[in-house]
N, C-alpha and C positions, 0 to 999 in steps of 0.2 A: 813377110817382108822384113828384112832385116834392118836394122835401128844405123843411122847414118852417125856422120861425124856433126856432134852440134856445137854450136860456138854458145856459150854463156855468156849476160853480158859483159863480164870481166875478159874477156876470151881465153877464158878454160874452156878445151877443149874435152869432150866426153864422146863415148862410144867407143866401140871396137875396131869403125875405121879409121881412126885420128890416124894420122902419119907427122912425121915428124916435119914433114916440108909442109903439112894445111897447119899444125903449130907454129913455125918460123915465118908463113906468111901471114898470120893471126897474129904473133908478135909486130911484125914489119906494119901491119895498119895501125897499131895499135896510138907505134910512135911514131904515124907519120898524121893521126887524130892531132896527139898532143902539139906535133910540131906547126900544125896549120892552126890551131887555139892558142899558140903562143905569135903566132906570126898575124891575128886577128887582134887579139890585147896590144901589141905593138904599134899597129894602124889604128886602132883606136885612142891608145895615147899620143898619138902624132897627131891624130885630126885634132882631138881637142884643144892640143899646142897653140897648132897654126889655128884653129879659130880662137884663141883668147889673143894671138898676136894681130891678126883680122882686126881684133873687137878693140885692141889698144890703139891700132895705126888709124880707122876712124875715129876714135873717140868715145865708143859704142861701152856705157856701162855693164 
């Protein structure tokens, strides 16, 4: 059986049938990981926003 194309967690690619397009689509998740963690910390600083303004307009310590 011949050794596939493995993704590492980094997404280095290894083996003899990496191609350049399972690299470029290994890159392509990589940053769209990052851009869905940055668009999570985002939502997450907004909610917290809106609940300390929540907490201010009742009067909620």
């Amino acid at each position: 059986m011949y050794e596939r194309c493995r993704i590492i967690d980094t997404c280095a690619l290894t083996g003899p049938h990496c191609t350049e397009s399972a690299r470029a689509t290994c890159f392509k998740s990589e940053r769209v990981k990052k851009a869905l963690a940055k668009i999570r910390d985002i939502k997450r600083k907004l909610f917290s926003i809106i609940k300390v303004k929540v907490q201010l307009l009742f009067g909620y310590d």
